[in-house]
N, C-alpha and C positions, 0 to 999 in steps of 0.2 A: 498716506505717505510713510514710506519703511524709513527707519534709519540703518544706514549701512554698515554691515558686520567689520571688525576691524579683523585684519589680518593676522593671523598668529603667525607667518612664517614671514611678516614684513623683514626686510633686512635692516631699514634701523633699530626696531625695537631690538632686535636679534644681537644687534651690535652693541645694543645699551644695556643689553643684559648682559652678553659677555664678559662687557668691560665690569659691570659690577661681581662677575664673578671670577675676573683677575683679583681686584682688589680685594674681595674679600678672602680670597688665597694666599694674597699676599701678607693680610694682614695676621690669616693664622698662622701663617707659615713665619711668620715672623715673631710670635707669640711664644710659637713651639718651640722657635730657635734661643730664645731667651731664656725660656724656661729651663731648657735641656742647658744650655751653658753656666746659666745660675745652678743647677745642682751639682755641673763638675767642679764648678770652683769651690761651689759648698763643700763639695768632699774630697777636692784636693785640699785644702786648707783642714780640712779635719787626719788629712793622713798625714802629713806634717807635723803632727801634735802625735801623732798614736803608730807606736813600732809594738811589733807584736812578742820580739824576740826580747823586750825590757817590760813585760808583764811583772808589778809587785806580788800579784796573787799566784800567779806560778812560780816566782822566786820563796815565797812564803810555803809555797806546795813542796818544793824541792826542798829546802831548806830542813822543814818539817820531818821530811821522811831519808834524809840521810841522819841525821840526829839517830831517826830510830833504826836506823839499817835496812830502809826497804822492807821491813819486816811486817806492815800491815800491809796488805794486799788491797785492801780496799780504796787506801789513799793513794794507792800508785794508780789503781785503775781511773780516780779522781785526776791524777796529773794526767793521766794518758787521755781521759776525756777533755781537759781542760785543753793542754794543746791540741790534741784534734778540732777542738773548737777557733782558735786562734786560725788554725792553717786555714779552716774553710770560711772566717771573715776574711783574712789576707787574699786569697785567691778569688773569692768572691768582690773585692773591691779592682780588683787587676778586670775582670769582664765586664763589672758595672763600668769601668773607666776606658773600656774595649769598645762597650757597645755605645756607650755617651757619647761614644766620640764621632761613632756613624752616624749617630744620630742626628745629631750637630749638624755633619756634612752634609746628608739628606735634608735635613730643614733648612739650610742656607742654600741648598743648591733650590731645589721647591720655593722660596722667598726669592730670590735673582731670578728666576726664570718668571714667576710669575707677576715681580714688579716689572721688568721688561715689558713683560706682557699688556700689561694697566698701566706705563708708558706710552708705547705706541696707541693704545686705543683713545688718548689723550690730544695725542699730538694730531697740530692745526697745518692744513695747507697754509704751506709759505703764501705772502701776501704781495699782491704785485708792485715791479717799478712803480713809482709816478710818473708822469709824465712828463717829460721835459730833462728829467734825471743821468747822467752819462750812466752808462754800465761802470762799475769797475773792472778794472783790466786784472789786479791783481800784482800787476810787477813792482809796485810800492813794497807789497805786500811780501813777497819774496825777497827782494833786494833788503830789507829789515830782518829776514828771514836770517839769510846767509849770515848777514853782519853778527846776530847773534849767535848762531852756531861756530861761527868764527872766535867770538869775545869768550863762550865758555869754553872751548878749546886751549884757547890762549890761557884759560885762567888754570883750567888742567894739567895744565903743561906745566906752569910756574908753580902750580903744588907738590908734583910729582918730582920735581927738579929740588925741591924746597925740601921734600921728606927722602928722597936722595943724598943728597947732602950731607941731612943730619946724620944718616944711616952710616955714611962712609967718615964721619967724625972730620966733614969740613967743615 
């Protein structure tokens, strides 16, 4: 007596696997998207703190060498090194905060699509009437409908009338 080979191209397995590799999309992509958002905030909040044009050590550079008249060469080429150094952190945190930002949008777009995804592979056929049960019609359901869009209307209307008002100093 053989026992029978399991299918590798069954469609449920196929299906159970998929779904496991939604969610596990979802979950990096979700990981990734935190990560990348925790480092822009890490380094916005660091460039809030740090302007390059109120540097003490090139104030001290400058300082230094107008005293002596620009007369050593070597300390100017020190200042000129020093802000060349300044401009290429400043401009280098404008592209880190350029490309974080796609980043970001690629990883939350990758995360939405692929919980979507691990969504639907979840979701359960609807479960039938019982028996005996009316259908609903629905027109409760609307007529409720209306009334409410009605009452926020109404309530729109009296704010707008209200910030009017004041606006015209009655």
């Amino acid at each position: 007596m053989t026992t029978p080979k399991r299918n590798p191209f069954d469609p449920a397995r196929r299906e159970r696997l998929l779904c496991a590799v939604a969610v596990g999309v979802a979950v990096a992509a979700g990981l990734f998207s935190a990560a990348v958002g925790a480092g822009l905030v890490a380094r916005w909040v660091e460039s809030q703190r740090w302007d390059p044009f109120d540097s003490a050590d090139l104030a001290h550079l400058r300082d230094a060498a107008i005293a002596q008249g620009f007369s050593d060469a070597g300390r100017v080429e020190r200042i000129r090194e020093f802000e060349r150094s300044l401009r290429e952190e400043y401009f280098y945190r404008g592209r880190f905060a350029r490309w974080g930002g796609w980043m970001l949008l690629g990883g939350v777009g990758v995360f939405l699509g692929s919980a979507k995804w691990a969504a639907d592979c979840r979701r359960r056929a609807p479960a039938p009437a019982h028996a005996g049960e009316a259908p609903s019609d629905g027109r409760r359901a609307a007529r409720a409908a209306r009334w409410a869009v009605a009452l926020i209307g109404l309530a729109l209307a009296a704010a707008l009338a209200a910030v009017a008002a004041g606006a015209l100093g009655g």
